[in-house]
Backbone as a printed PyTorch tensor [residue, N CA C, xyz], in Angstrom:
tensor([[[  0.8370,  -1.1810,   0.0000],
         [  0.0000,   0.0000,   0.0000],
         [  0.8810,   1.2440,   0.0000]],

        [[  0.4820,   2.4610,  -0.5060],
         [  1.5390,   3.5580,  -0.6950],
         [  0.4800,   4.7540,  -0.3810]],

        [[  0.8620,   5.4070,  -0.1270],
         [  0.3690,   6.6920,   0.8290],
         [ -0.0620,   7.8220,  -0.7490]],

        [[ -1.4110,   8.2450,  -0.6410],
         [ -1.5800,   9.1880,  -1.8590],
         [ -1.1030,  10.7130,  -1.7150]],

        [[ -0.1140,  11.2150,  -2.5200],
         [  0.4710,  12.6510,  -2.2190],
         [ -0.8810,  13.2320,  -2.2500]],

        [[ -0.8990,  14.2970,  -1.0190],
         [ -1.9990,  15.7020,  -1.3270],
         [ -1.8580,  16.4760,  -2.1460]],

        [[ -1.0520,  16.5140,  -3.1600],
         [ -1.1140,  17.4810,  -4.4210],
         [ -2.3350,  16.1990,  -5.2600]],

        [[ -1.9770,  15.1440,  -5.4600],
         [ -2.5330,  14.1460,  -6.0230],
         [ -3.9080,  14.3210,  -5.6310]],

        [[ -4.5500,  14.0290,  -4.3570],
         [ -5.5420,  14.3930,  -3.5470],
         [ -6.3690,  15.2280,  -4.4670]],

        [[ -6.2380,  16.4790,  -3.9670],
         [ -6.4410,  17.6920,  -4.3470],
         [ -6.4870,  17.7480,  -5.7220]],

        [[ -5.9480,  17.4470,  -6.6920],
         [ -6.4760,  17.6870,  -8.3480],
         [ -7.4300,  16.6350,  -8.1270]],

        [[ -7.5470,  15.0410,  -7.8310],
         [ -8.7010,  14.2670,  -7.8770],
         [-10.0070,  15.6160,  -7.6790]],

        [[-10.0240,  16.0940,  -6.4720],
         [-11.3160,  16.6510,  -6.0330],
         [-11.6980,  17.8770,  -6.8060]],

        [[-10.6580,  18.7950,  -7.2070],
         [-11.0230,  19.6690,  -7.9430],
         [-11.2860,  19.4650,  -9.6460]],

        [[-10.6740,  18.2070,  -9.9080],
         [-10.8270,  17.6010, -11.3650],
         [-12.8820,  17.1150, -11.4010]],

        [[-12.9320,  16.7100, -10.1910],
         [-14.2860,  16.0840, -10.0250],
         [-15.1220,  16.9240,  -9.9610]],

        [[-14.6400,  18.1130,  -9.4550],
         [-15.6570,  19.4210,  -8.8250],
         [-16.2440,  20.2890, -10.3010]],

        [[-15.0430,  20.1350, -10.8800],
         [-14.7820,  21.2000, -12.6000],
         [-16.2080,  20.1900, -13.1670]],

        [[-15.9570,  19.0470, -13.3760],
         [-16.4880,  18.6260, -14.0310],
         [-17.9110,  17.6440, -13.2650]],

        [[-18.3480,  18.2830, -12.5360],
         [-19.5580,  18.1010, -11.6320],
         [-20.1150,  16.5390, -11.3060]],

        [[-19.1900,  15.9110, -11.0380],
         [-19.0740,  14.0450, -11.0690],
         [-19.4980,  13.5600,  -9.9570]],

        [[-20.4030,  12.6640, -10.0310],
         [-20.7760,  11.7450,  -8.6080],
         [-19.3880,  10.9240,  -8.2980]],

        [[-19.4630,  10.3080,  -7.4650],
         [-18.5050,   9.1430,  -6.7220],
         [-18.5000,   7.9720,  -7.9240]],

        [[-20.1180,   7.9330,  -8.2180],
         [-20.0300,   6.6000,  -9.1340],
         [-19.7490,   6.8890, -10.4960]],

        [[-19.6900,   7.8450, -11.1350],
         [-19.4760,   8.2850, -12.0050],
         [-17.9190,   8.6530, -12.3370]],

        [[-17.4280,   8.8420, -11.3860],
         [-15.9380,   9.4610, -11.1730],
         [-15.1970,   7.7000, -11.1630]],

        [[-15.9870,   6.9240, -10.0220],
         [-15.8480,   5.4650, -10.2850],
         [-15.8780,   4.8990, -12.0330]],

        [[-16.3420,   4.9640, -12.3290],
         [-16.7840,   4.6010, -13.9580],
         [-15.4650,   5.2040, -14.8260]],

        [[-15.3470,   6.7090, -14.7440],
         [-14.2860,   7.3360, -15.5200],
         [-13.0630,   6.9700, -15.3820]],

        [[-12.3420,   6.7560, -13.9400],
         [-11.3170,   6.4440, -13.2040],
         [-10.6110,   4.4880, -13.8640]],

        [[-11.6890,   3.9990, -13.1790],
         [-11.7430,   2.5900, -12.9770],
         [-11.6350,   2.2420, -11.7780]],

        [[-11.6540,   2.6260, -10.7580],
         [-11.0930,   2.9720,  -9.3330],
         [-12.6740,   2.5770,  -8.8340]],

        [[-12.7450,   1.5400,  -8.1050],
         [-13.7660,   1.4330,  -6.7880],
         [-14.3120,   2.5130,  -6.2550]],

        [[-15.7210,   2.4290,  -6.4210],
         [-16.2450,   3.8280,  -5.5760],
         [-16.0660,   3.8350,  -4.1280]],

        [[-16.1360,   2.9330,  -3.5610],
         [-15.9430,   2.6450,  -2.2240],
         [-14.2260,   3.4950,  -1.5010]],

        [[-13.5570,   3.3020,  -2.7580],
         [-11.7720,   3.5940,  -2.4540],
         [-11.8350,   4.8300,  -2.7330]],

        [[-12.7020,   5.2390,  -3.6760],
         [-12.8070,   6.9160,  -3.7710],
         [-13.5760,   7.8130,  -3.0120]],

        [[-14.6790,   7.4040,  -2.3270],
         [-14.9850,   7.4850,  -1.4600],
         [-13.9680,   7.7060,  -0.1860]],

        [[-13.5730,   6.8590,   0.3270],
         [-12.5650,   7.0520,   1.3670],
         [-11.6480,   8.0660,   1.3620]],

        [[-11.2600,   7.9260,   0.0790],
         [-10.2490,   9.3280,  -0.0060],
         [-10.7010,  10.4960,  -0.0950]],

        [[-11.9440,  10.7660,  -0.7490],
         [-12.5830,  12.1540,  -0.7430],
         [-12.7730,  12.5160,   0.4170]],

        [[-13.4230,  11.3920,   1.1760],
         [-13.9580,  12.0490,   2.7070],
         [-12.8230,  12.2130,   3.9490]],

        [[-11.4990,  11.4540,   3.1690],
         [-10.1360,  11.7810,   4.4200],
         [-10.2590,  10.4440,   5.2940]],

        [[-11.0340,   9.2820,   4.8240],
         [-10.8110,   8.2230,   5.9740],
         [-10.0670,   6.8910,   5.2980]],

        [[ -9.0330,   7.5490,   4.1910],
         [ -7.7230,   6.7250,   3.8930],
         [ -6.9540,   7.4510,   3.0270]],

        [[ -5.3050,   7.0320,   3.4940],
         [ -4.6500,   8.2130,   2.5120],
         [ -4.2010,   6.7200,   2.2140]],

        [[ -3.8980,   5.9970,   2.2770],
         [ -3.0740,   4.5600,   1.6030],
         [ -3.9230,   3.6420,   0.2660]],

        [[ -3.5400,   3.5440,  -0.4700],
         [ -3.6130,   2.9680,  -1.4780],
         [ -2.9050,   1.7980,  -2.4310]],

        [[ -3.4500,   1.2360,  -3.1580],
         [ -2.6400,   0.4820,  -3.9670],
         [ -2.0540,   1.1900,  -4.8310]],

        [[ -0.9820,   1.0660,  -5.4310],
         [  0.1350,   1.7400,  -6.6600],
         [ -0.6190,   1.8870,  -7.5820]],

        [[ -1.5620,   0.8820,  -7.9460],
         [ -1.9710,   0.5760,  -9.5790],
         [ -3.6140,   1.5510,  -9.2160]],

        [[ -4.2410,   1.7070,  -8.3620],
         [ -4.6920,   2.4430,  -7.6700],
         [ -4.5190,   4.0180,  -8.1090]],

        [[ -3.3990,   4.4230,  -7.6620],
         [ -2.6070,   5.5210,  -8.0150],
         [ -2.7540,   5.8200,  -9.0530]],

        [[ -2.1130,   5.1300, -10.1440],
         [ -1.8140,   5.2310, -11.6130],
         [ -3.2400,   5.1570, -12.4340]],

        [[ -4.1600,   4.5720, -11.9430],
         [ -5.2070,   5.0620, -12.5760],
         [ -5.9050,   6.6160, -12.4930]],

        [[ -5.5520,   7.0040, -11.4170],
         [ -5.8340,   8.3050, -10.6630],
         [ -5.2000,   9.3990, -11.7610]],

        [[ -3.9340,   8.8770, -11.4860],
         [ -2.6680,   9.8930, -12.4940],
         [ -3.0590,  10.0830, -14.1250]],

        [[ -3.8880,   9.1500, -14.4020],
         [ -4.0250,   8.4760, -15.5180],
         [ -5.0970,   9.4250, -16.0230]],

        [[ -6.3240,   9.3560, -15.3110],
         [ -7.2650,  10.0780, -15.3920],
         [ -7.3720,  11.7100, -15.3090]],

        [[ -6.1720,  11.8760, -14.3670],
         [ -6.2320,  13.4330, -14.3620],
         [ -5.7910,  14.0680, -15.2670]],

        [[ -4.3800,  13.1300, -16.6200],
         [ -3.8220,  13.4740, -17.0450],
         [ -4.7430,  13.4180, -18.3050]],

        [[ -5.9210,  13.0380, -18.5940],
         [ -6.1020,  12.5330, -19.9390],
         [ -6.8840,  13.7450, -20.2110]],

        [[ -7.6120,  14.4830, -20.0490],
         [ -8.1200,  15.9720, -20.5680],
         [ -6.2870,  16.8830, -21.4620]],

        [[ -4.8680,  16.3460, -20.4740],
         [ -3.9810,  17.4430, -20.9990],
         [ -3.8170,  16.6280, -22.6680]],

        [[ -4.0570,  15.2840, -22.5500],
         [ -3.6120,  14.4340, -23.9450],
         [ -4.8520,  15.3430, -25.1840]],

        [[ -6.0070,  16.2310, -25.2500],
         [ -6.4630,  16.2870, -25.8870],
         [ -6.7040,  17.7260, -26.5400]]])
């Protein structure tokens, strides 16, 4: 398990906010468990899986690919 940077954090929520996304919906876009995104939005887990991560990274990055 690896600890999610708060810069990381923080674009998740404001990436979600821009673009007005439920949990399950953000679930769907991501690939990421709503349940795991959940936790992190609300602050009751900063630890994660890597591959976890990289979907996160993945997602935030794909609006700059276009």
């Amino acid at each position: 398990m690896t600890k999610i940077k708060q810069e990381t954090l923080l674009a998740l929520k404001r990436k979600r906010g821009e673009k007005n996304l439920s949990v399950i919906e953000l679930s769907r876009q991501t690939g990421v468990n709503r349940w795991t995104l959940n936790k992190l939005l609300t602050g009751k887990s900063e630890t994660i899986r890597p591959t976890t991560i990289e979907k996160i990274n993945d997602w935030l990055i794909s609006d700059l690919a276009k």
